[in-house]
N, C-alpha and C positions, 0 to 999 in steps of 0.2 A: 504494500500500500504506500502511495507516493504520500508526501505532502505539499501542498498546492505554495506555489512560491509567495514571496510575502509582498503583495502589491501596496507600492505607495498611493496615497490619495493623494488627489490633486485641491490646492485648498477650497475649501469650501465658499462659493458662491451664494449668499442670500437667495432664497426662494421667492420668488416674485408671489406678492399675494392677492389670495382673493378678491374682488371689489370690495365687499362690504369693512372686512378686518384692514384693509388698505385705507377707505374712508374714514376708519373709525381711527387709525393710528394717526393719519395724517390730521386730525383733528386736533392733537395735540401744540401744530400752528397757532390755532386759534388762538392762545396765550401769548403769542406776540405781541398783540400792541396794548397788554396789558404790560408787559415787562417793559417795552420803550414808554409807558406812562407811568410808569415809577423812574425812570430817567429824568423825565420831564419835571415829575415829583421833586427826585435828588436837584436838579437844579432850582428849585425855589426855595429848598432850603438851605443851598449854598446860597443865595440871594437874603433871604433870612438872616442866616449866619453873619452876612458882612455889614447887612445892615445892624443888628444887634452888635457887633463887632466896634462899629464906628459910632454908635451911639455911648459906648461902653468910655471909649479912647477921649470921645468929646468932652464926657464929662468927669474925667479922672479928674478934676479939683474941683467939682462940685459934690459929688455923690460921699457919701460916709461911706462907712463900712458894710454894714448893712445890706445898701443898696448897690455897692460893686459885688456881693457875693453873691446875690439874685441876680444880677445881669450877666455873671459866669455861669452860675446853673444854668441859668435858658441857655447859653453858649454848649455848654454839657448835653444839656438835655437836647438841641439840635442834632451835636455830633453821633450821638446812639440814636438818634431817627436817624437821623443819614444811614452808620453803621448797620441799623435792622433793616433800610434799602438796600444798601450792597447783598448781604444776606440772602434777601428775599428773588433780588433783580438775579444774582449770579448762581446762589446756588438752585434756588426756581429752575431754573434756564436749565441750569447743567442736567438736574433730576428729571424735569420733565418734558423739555423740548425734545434739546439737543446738547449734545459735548461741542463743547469749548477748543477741545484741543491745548490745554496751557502746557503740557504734561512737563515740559521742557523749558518753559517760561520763567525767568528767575524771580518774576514776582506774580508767579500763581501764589494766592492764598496759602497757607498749608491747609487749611481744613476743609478746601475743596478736592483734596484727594480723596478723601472718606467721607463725602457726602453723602447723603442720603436721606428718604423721605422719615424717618425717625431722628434721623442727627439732625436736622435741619426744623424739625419739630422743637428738640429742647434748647438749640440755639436760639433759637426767634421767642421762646419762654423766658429765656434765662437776660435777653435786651428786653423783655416786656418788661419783667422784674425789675430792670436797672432803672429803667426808664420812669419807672412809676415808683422806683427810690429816690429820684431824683424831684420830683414832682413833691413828693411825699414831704423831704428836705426845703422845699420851698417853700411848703405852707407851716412847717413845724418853724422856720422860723419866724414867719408873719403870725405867729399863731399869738405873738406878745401883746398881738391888736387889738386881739378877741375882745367886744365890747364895747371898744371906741369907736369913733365915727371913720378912723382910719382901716377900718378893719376891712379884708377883704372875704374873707370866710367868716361862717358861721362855728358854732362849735357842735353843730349835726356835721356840718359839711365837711371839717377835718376828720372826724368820728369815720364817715362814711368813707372819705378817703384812704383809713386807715385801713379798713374793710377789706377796700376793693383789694387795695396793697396785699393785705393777708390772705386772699382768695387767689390772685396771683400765684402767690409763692404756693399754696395747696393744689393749684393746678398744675405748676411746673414739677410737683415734686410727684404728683399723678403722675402725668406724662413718661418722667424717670421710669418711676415705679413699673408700669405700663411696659416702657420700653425693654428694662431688665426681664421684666417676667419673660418677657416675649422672646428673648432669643435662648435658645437650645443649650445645656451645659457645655456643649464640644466648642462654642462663641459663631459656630456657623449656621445661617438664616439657610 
């Protein structure tokens, strides 16, 4: 009895697909001009930024203390909106369009190597989180108004702030939770 010789394949050729599963995959397009409108996004709030920026520089010999540290926040709190754009714009894109191709890029992200629709889940939790600690910081320190005519918040409205802040972090640590449960002792999906 022979043995039949050991034939190389030749690489593998994508299967051209059916209409409907072709349809339905290239529907993933569709997300395009929502990713170029978070672009569009990202630059208003680079426009934000420089306006708050210059507003900040104008009145360094008028403003106390106080009120330079709330105009840093907002500056803060722009930069992690921006940052949870990037996020959303590149690692979106990459999960559910299309590849990028950085692979070789010496400023590809790192954490767009190991993206994916659960990593990309607790990243965009963990900038909510910030974002709304930073929020949080703003009104904790306006909170000294409570009362006065200068006040901006009510003492419900910091209350409920606090909340929201606290449901945050109970959602992100779901999501974890969630994530971990979910994958297989061996760490392979």
């Amino acid at each position: 009895m022979s043995v039949p010789p050991q034939t190389r394949s030749a690489p593998s050729v994508p299967s051209r697909l059916r209409p409907l599963p072709q349809l339905i995959f290239a529907s993933r397009w569709l997300q395009l001009p929502l990713y170029l409108g978070l672009i569009v996004a990202q630059c208003v709030y680079v426009a934000l930024f420089l306006k708050e920026l210059w507003h900040l520089v104008s009145h360094t010999l008028s403003f106390n203390e106080q009120q330079i540290m709330l105009v840093v926040l907002g500056l803060i709190d722009v930069v992690m909106i921006s940052n949870l754009l990037i996020m959303v714009i590149v690692g979106g894109y990459e999960t559910f369009v299309s590849r990028l191709e950085l692979q070789n890029h010496p400023d590809q992200p790192e954490w767009l190597s190991h993206v994916n629709a659960s990593v990309l889940k607790i990243k965009l939790a963990m900038a909510i989180i910030g974002i709304s600690s930073i929020h949080l910081l703003r009104t904790f320190i306006e909170a000294g108004n409570l009362g006065s005519e200068k006040a901006t918040y009510t003492e419900a409205g910091v209350m409920w702030q606090a909340l929201i802040h606290g449901l945050f972090i109970l959602s992100a640590l779901g999501i974890a939770l969630v994530d971990r449960l979910s994958v297989p002792p061996n760490g392979k999906h």
